[in-house]
C-alpha positions as CSV (number, residue, x, y, z in Angstrom):
1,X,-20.1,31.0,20.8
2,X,-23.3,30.1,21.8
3,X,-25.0,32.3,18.9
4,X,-23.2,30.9,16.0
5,X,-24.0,27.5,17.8
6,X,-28.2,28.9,17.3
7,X,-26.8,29.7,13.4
8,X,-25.0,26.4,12.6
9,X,-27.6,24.6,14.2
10,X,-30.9,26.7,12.9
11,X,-29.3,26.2,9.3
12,X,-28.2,22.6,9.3
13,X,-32.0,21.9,10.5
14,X,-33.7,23.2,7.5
15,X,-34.7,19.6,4.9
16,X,-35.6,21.6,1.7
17,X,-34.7,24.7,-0.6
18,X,-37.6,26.3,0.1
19,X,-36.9,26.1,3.7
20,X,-33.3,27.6,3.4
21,X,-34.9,30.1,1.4
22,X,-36.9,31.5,3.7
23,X,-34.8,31.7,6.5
24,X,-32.0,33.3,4.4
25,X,-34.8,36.1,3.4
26,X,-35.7,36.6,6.7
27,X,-32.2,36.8,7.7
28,X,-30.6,38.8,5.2
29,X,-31.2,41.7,3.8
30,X,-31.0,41.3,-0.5
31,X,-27.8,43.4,-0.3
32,X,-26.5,40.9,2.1
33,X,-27.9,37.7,-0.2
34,X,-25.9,39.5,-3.2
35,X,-23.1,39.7,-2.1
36,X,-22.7,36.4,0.1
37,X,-23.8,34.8,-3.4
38,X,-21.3,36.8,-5.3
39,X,-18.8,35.5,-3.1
40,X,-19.6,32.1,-3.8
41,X,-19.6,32.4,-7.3
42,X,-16.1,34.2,-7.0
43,X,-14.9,31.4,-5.3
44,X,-16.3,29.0,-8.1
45,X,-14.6,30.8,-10.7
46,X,-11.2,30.9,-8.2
47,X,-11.7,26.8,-8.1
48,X,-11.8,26.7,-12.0
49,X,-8.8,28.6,-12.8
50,X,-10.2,31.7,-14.1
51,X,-8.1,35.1,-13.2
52,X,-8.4,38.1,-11.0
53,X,-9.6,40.1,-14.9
54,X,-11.4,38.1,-15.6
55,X,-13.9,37.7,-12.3
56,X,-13.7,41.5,-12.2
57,X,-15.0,42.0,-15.4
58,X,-17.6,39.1,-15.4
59,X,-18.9,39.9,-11.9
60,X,-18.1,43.8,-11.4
61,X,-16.2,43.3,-8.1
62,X,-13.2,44.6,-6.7
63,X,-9.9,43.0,-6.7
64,X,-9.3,43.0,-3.0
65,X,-13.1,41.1,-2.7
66,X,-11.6,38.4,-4.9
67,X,-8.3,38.1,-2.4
68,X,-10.7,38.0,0.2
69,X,-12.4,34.8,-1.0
70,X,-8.6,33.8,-2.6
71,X,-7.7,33.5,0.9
72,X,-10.7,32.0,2.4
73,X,-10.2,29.6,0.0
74,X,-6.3,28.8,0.9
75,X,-6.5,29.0,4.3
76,X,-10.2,28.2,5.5
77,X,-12.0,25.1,6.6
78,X,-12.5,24.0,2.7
79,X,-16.5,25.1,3.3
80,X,-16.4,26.4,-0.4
81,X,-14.6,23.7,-1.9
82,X,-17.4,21.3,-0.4
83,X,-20.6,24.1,-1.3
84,X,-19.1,24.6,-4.6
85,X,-18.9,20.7,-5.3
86,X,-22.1,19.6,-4.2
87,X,-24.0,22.5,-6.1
88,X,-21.7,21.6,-9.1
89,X,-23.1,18.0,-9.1
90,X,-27.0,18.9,-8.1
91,X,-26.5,21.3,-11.7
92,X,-25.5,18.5,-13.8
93,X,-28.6,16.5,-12.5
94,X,-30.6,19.0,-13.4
95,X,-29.3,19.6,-16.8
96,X,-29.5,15.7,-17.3
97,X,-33.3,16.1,-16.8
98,X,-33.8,18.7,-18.8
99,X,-32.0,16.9,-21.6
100,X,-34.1,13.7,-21.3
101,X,-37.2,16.0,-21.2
102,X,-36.3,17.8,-24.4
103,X,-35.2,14.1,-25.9
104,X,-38.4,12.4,-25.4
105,X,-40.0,10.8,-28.7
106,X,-42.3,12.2,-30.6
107,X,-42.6,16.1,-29.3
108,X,-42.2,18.9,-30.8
109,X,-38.2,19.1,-30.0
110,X,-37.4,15.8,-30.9
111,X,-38.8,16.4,-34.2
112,X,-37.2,19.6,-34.4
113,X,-33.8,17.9,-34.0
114,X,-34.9,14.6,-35.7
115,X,-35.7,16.7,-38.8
116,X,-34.2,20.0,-39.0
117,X,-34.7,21.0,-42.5
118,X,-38.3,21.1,-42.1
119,X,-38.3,23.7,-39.6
């Protein structure tokens, strides 16, 4: 107990992205990020409905991967639900900005979609 105490603590001390980065890549090997971020994003497409076929053909997994993260998902301590969420609303943000970056008067985008014809 006391090493995952050293993990939850190490982790929930890291501030920025770059931080958790760089612990995770000095951590993990890039086998082990793949497939803990394949996992997430199984468990993403599990949240919106999407099927067993469907994950397995989009992501090239196994079924009994999926019914791994199925039943993580059922049965665990909601930690996807909340990851899942909060990534969900930090990608919306940043889509907002890229919007209002393309939207801006007067550049080159703007008059693209201002006056499409002419392009």
């Amino acid at each position: 107990m006391l090493f995952l105490d050293l993990l939850w603590t190490s982790v929930s001390e890291l501030r920025s992205r770059d931080e958790v980065r760089a612990f995770f890549k000095d951590l993990l090997s890039e086998s082990e990020s793949l497939m803990l971020a394949r996992r997430i994003k199984i468990a993403q497409l599990l949240i919106q409905g999407k099927s067993y076929e469907y994950i397995v053909k989009a992501l090239h997994t196994s079924d009994a991967t999926i019914a791994t993260v199925h039943s993580w998902l059922c049965g665990g301590f909601h930690g996807y639900e909340n990851a899942i969420k909060k990534f969900e609303k930090i990608l919306g943000r940043r889509k907002q900005v890229i919007k209002s970056k393309i939207a801006e008067p007067y550049t080159y985008e703007w008059l693209k979609r201002r006056y499409p014809l002419h392009f």
